[in-house]
C-alpha positions as CSV (number, residue, x, y, z in Angstrom):
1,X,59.7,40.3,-26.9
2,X,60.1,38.0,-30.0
3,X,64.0,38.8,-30.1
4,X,64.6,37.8,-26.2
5,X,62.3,34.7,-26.9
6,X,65.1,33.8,-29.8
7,X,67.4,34.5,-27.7
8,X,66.4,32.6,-24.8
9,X,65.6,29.6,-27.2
10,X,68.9,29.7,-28.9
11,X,70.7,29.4,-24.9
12,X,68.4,26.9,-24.2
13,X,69.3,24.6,-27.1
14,X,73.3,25.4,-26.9
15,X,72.8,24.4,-23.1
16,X,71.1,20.9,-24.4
17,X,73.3,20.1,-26.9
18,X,76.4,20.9,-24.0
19,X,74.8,18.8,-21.8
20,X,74.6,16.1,-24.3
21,X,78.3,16.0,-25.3
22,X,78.7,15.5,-21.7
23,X,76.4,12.7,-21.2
24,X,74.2,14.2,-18.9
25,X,72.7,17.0,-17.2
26,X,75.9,16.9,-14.3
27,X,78.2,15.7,-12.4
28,X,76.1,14.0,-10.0
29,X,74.6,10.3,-10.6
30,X,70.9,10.6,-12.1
31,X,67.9,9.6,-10.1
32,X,68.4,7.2,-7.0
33,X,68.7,3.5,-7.7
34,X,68.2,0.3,-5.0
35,X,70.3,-2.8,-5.3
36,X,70.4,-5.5,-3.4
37,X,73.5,-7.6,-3.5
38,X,74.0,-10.9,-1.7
39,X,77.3,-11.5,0.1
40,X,79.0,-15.0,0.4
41,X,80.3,-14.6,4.0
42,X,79.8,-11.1,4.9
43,X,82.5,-10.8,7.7
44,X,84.8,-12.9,5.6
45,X,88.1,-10.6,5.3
46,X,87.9,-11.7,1.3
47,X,84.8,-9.9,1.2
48,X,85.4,-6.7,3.2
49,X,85.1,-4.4,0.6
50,X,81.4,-4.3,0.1
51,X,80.5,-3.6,3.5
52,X,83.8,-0.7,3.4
53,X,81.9,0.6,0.5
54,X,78.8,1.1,2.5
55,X,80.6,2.0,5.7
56,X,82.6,4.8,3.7
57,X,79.4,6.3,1.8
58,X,80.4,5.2,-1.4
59,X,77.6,3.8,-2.1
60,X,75.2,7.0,-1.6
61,X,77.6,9.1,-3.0
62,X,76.6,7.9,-6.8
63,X,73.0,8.1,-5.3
64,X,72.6,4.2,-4.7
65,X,70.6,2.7,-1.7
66,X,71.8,-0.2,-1.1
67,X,71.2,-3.2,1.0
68,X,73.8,-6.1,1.6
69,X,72.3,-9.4,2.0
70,X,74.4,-12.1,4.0
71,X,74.6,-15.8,2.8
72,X,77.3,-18.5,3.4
73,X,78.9,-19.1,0.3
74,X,79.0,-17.7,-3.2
75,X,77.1,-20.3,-4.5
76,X,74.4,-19.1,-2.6
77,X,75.0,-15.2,-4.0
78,X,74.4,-17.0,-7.9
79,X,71.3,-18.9,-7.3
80,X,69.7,-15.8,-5.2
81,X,71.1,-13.7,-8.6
82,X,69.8,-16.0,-11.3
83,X,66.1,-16.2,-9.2
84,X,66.2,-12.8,-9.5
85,X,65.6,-12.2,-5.5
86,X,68.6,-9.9,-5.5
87,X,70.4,-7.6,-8.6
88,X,74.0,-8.9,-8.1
89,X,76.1,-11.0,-6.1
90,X,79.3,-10.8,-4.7
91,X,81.8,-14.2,-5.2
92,X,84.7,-15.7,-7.3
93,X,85.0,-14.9,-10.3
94,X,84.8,-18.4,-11.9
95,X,80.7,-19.1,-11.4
96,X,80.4,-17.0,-14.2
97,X,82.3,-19.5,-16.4
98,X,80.7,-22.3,-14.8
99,X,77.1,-20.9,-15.5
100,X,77.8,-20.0,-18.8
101,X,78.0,-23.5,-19.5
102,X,75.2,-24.8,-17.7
103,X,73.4,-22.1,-20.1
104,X,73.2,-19.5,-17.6
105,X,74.8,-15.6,-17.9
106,X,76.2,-14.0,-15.4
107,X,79.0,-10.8,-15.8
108,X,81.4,-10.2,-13.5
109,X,81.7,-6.3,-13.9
110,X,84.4,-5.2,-11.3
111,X,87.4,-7.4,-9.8
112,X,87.3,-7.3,-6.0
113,X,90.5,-9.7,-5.4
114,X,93.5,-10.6,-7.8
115,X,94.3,-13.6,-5.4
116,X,91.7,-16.0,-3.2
117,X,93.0,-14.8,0.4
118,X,92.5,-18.1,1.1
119,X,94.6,-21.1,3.3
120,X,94.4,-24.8,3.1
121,X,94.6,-25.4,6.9
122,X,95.3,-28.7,8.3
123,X,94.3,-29.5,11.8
124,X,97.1,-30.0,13.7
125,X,96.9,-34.0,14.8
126,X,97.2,-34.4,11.1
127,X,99.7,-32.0,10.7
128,X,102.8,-35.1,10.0
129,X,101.2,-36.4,7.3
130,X,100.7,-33.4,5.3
131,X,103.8,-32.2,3.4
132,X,101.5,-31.2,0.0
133,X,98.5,-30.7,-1.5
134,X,99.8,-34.0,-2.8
135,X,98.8,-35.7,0.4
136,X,95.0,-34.9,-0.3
137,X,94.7,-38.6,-1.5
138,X,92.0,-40.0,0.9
139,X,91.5,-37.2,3.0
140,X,88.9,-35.7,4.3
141,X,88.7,-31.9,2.8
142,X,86.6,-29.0,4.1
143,X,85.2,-26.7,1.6
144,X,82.7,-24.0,2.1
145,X,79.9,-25.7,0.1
146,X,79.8,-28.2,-3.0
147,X,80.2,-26.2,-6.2
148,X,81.4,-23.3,-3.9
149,X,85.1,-21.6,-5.2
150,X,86.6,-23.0,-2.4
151,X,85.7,-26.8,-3.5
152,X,87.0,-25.9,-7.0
153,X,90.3,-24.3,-5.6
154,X,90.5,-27.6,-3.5
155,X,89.8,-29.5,-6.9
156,X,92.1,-28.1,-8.7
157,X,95.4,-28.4,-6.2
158,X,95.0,-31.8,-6.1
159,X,94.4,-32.6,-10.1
160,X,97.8,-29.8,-10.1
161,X,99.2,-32.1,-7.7
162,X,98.5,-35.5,-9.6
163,X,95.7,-36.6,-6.9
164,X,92.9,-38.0,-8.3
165,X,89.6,-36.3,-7.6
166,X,88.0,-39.9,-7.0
167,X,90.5,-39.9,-4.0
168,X,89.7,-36.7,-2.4
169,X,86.8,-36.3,0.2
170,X,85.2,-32.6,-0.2
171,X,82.7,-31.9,2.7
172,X,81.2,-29.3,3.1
173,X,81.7,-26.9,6.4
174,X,81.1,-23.6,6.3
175,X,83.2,-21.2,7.5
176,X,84.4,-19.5,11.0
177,X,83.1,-21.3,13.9
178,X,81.4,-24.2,11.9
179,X,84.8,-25.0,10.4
180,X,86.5,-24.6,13.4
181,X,84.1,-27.0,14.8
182,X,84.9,-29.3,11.9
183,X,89.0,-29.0,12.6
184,X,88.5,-29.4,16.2
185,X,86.0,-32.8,15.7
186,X,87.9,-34.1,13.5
187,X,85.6,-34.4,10.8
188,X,87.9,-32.3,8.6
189,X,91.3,-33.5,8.0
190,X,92.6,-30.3,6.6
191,X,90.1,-27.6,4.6
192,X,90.1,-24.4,2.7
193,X,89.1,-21.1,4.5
194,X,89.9,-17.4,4.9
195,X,90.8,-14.9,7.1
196,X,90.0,-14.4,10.3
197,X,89.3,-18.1,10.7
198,X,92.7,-19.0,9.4
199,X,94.3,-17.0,12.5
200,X,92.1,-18.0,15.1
201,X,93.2,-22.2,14.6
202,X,96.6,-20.7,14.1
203,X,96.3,-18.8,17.6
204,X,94.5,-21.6,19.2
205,X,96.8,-24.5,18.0
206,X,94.0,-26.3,16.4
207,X,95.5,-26.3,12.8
208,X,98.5,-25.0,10.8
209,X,98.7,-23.2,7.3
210,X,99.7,-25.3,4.8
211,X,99.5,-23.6,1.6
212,X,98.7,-19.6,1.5
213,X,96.8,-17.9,-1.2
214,X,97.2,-14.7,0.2
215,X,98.9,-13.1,-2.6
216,X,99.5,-13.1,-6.7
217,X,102.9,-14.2,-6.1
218,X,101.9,-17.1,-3.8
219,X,99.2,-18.0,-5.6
220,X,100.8,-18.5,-9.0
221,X,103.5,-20.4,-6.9
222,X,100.7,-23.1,-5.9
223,X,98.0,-23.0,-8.6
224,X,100.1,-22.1,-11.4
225,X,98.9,-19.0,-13.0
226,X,96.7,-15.7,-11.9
227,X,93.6,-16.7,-10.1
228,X,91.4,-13.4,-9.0
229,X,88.8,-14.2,-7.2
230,X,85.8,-12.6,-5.5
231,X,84.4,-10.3,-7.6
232,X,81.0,-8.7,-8.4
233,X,78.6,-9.9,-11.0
234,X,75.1,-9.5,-12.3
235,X,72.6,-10.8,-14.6
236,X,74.3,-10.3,-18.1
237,X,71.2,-8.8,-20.2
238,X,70.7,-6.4,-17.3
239,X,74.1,-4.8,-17.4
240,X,73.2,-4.2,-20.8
241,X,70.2,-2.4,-20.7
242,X,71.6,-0.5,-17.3
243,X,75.1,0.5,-17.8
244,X,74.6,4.1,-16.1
245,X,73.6,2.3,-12.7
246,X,76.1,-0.4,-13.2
247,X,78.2,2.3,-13.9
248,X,78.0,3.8,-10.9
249,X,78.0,0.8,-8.8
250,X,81.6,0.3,-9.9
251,X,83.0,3.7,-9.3
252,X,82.0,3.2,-5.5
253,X,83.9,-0.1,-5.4
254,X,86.9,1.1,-7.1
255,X,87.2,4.1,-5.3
256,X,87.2,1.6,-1.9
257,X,89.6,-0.3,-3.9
258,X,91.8,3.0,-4.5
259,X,90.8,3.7,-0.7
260,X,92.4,0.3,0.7
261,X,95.4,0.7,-1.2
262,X,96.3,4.0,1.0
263,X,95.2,3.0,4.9
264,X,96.6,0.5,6.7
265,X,94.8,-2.8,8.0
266,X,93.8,-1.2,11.5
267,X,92.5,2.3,9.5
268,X,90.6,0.1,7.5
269,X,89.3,-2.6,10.6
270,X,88.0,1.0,12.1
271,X,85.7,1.5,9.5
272,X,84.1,-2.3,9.9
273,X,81.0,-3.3,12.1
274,X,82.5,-4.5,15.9
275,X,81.2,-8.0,15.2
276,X,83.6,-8.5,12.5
277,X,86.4,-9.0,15.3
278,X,84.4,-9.3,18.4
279,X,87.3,-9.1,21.7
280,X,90.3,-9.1,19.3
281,X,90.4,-6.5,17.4
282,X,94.6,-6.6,17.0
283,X,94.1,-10.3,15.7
284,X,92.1,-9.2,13.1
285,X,94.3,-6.7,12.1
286,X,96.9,-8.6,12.0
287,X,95.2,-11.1,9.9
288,X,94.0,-8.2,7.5
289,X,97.3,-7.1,6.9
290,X,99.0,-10.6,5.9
291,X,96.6,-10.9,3.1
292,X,96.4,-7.0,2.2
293,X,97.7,-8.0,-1.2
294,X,95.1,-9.8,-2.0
295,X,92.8,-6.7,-2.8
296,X,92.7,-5.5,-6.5
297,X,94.0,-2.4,-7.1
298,X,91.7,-0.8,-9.8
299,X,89.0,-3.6,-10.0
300,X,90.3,-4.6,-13.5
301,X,90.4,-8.3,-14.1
302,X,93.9,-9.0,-15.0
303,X,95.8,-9.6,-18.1
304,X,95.6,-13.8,-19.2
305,X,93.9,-14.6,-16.0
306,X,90.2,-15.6,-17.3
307,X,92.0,-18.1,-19.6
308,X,93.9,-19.8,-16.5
309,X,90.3,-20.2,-15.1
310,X,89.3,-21.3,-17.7
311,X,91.6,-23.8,-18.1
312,X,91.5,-25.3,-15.2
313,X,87.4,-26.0,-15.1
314,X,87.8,-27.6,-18.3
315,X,89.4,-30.9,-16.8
316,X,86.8,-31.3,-13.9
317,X,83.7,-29.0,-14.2
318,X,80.6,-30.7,-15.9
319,X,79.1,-28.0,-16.7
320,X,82.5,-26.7,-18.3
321,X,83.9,-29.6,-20.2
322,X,83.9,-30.1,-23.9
323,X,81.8,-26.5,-23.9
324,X,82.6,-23.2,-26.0
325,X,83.0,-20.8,-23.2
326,X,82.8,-16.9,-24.7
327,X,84.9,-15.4,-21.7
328,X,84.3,-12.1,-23.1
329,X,80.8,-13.0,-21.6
330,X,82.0,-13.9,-18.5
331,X,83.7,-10.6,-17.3
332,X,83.8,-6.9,-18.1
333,X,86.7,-4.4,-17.9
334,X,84.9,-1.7,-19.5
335,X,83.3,0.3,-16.1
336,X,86.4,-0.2,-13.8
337,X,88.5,1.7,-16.5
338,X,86.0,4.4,-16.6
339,X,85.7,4.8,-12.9
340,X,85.5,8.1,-11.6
């Protein structure tokens, strides 16, 4: 009886120390986790791959309930965050330099969009007097919100295009039918915005794409450098003291990352809520797949990119100027490598 207890005993701790080497007691994801995570535009094509993760089980798969929580802007997403009313947000990337120096931490911990996906539009009885983000000089500009990363990407292509930012109006308008409303009242001379809102004006004559952030390639073309955008972050100290849930909140994005990169627009439209294209489906398609580029591969942040950011928020953000930015604070490429 003694020998088969030693025996037993010696299996038992071989089996421990195994499982330990292997960081874990299996392959599954440990005990069930909730997150909520605030969206800035929900049914915004730039931010389709959080509800795709839900819609494709990702989510559950690393044992995660999660709820998505809708909100018009970013900005929104990082004050909900910081307040603690949800555990991470989804927008650009470059709030997490911002907040840094305002005093505030935020990581973002997997790259959702190696380009904005965004479009200046300019509504169409403006259209002559438009040639460049040079003409911004005393025009009225539509942004999401104020502080929102559309108002900086608005910023930032008129200080790149020698426009003074004393000369430009930002107001803010939302997006889908409140800046449609905006285009078609006038109120807005031109704005930025995304997809599908972009191709409705287009469709409906209202206003005419002016510059296109759809892609690296175009986007280096206007802003001068990499520019990834939305992304997803969370509170800095919690990543730290959570890194197996955070963990496996990344693998579910990046394998809808790895998923996108292998269907086409309408396989992945299929997979979306009806209300995210109402009676058009094709024209949401078609919008999808002009700005399919625009998704990350891998969710890695790339290569020289944080620095551009950073660069650029240094000539007009307060909370940015004359600070010491850590940008290795700011982002984190360690869990999208180790995606599984």
């Amino acid at each position: 009886m003694r020998r088969a207890h030693l025996r037993i005993t010696a299996f038992m701790l071989v089996a421990v120390l195994i499982m330990a080497a292997c960081g874990g007691s299996s392959n599954a994801p440990s005990g069930k986790v909730s997150l909520k995570i605030m969206v800035g535009g929900i049914s915004k094509q730039i931010y389709l791959p959080n509800m795709l993760t839900e819609k494709l089980g990702y989510f559950v798969e690393q044992n995660l309930d999660v709820t998505l929580i809708d909100e018009p802007s970013g900005q929104s997403s990082e004050l909900a965050l910081l307040a603690g009313e949800v555990d991470a947000g989804s927008g650009s990337y470059d709030h997490a330099i911002d907040l840094q120096g305002a005093g505030k931490q935020i990581i973002d911990v997997v790259q959702l969009l190696n380009a904005p996906g965004e479009a200046v539009m300019v509504a169409t009885a403006q259209a002559g007097t438009f040639k460049s983000a040079a003409d911004f000089k005393g025009k009225n500009l539509g942004v999401t919100s104020i502080g929102s990363g559309t108002h900086t990407l608005i910023n930032w292509l008129a200080v790149h295009n020698k426009v003074a930012l004393t000369d430009i109006h930002p107001i803010p308008v939302g997006a889908g039918d409140t800046f449609i409303a905006a285009i078609k009242q006038g109120k807005i001379d031109a704005g930025m915005t995304t997809q599908p809102t972009v191709l409705r004006l287009v469709k409906s004559g209202d206003a005419k794409v002016l510059i296109d952030l759809y892609t690296p390639e175009s986007t280096r073309a206007a802003l001068g450098g990499d520019y990834p955008f939305i992304s997803v972050w969370m509170k800095y100290d919690y990543v730290q003291s959570h890194k197996d849930v955070v963990q496996r909140l990344v693998n579910a994005y990046v394998k809808t990352l790895k998923w996108i990169q292998t269907h086409s627009a309408a396989e992945i439209a299929d997979k979306l809520p009806a209300d995210y294209y109402g009676a058009d489906k094709q024209a949401y398609v078609d919008a999808l797949a002009s700005s399919m580029k625009m998704f990350s591969p891998d969710g890695v942040m790339p290569t020289g990119a944080p620095e551009f950011e950073l660069s650029i928020l240094q000539q007009f953000d307060d909370n940015v100027k004359g600070k010491t930015i850590d940008l290795s604070k700011t982002y984190t490429t360690e869990f999208a490598k180790n995606a599984k």
